[in-house]
C-alpha positions as CSV (number, residue, x, y, z in Angstrom):
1,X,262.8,13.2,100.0
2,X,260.8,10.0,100.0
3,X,257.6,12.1,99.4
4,X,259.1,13.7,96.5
5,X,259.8,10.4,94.7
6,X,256.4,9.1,95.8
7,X,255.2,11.7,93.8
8,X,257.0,12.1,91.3
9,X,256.8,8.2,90.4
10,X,253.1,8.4,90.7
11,X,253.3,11.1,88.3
12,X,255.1,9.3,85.7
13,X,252.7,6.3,86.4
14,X,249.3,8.4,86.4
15,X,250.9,10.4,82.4
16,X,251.7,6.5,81.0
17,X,248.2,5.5,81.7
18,X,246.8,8.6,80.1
19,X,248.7,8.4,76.9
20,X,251.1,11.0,78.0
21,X,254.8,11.7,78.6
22,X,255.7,10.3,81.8
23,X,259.1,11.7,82.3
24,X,258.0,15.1,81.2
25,X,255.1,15.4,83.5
26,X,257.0,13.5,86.6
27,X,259.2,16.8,86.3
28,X,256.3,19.0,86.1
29,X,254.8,17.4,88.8
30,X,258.1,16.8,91.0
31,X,259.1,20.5,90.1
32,X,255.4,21.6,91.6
33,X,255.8,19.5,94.4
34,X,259.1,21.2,96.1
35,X,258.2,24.6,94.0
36,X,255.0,24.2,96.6
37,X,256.7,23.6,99.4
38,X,259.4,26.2,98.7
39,X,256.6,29.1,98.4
40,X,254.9,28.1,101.2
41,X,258.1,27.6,103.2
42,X,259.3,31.0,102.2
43,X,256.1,33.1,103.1
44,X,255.9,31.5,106.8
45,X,259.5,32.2,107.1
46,X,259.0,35.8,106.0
47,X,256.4,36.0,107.9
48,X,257.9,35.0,111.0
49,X,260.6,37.4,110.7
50,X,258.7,40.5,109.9
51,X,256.8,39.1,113.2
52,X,259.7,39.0,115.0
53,X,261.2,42.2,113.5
54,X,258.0,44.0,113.7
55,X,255.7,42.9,116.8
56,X,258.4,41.6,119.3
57,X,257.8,37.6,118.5
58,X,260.3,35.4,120.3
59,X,263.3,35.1,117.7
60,X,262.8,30.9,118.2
61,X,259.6,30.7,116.7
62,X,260.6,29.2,114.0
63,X,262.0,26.7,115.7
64,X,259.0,26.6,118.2
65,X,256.7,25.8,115.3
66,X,259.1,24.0,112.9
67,X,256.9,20.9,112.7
68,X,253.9,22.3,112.3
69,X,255.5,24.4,109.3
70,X,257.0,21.6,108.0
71,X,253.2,19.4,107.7
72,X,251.9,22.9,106.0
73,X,254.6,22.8,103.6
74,X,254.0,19.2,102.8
75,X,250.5,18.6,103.0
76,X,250.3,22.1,100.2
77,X,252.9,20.2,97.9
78,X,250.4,17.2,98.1
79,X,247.9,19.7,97.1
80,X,249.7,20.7,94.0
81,X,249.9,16.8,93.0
82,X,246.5,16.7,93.4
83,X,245.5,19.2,91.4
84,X,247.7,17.9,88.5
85,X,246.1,14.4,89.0
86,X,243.0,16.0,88.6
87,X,243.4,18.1,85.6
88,X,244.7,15.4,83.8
89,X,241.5,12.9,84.2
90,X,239.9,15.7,82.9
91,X,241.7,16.1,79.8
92,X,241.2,14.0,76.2
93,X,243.4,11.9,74.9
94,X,244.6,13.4,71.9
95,X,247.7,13.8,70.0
96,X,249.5,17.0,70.3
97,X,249.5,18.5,67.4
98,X,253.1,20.7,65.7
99,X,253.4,23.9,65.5
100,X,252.5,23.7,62.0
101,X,249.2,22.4,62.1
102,X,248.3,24.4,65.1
103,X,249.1,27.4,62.9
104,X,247.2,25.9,59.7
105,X,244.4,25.2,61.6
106,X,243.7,29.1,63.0
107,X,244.0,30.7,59.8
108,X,241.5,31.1,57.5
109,X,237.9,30.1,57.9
110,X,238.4,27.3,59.6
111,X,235.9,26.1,62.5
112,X,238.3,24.7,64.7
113,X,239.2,25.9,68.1
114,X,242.8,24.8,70.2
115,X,242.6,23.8,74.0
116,X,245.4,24.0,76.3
117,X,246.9,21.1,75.1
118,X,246.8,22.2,71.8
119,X,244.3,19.7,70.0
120,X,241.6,20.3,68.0
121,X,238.0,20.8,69.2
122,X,235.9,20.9,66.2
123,X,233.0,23.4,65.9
124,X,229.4,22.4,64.7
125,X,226.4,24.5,64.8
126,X,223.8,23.5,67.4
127,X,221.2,22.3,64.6
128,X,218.3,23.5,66.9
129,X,219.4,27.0,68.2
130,X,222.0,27.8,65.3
131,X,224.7,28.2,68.6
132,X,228.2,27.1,68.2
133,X,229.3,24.4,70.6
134,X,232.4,21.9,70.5
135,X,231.9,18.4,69.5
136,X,234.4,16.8,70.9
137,X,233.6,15.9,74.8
138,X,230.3,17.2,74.0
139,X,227.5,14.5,75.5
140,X,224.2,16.1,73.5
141,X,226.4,16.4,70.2
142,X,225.3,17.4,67.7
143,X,223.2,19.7,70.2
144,X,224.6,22.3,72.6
145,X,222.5,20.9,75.6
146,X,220.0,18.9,76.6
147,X,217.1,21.5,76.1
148,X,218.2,21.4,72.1
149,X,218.1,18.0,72.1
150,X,214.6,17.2,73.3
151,X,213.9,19.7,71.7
152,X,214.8,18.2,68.4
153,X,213.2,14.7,69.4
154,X,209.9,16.0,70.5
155,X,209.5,18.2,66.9
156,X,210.2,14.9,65.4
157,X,207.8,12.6,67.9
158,X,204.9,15.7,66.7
159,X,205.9,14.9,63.4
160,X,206.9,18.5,62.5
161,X,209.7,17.0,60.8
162,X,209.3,14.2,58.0
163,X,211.1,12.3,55.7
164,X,210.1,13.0,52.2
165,X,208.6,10.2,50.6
166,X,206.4,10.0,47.2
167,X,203.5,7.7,47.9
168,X,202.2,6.6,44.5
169,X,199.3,3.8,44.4
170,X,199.7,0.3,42.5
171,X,198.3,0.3,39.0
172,X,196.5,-2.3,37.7
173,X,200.1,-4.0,35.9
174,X,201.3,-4.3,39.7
175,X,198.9,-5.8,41.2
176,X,198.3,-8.4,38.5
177,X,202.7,-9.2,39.1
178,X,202.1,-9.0,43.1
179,X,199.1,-11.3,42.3
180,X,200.7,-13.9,39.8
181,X,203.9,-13.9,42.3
182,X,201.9,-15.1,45.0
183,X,199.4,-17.4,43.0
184,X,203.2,-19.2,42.0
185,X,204.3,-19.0,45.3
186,X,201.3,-20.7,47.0
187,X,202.1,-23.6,43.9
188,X,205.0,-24.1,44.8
189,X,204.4,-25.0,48.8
């Protein structure tokens, strides 16, 4: 029982730090935990009977092995909290969005795709191979991957790509300003 409020109260902790309901995913989590347990508890138990029933077992091994049965069950709901703790520092943090927007968002044309927690992941083309990747979480963004993005950089450092620019010369009226500008300036010191 102890373990069960360990880990439910280290669920609540672990949602509030991550901008998420705590009592909601301290039930998730709790529910998890002794749902584990349960599973696992059940199967053995089945297991043993149909043993018993089956291949001749000693009718006490349950209670032979009770201990041992009881770690399993334990050390698999700590498993289960595990995994939730890991999922979640996975996971953005976003706002979940209503059922509204969620159902705004996936009609029409719109280039928006919904995780498991229902919030957006915008869609961008990949400006190098024309691929559709997310941008949100995405470390080469705009780019798919890493490849795109040096890509990208070296056709700029070959100077495939350019800024447009319009490079016209001084005329005569210029360099006479430039020229008086400076003449005044050097007066002036």
């Amino acid at each position: 029982m102890i373990l069960f409020i360990l880990a439910a109260f280290l669920a609540y902790k672990k949602a509030k730090s991550t901008g998420r309901s705590g009592i909601l995913w301290a039930l998730i989590t709790a529910g998890a935990y002794i749902g584990t347990q349960f599973v696992f508890a059940l199967g053995i138990g089945l297991s043993l009977g149909i043993g018993a029933e089956l291949f001749g077992w000693s009718e006490t091994i349950y209670d032979d092995w009770n201990l041992l049965i009881t770690a399993v069950c334990i050390i698999a709901g700590f498993g289960s909290v595990w995994l939730f703790f890991a999922t979640w520092t996975n996971c953005p943090k976003k706002k979940i969005l209503s059922r509204r927007r969620r159902r705004r968002l996936l009609t029409g044309n719109n280039y928006a795709k919904i995780n498991l927690f229902f919030e957006v992941m915008p869609i961008v083309k990949c400006p190098s191979c024309k691929r559709e990747t997310e941008f949100t979480g995405n470390e080469f963004r705009p780019f798919c991957s890493e490849r795109c993005k040096l890509l990208d950089f070296g056709a700029w450092a070959d100077e495939q790509f350019a800024i447009p620019t319009e490079e016209t010369a001084l005329s005569e009226e210029d360099l006479d300003r430039i020229e008086k500008a400076l003449n005044e300036k050097e007066r002036a010191n």
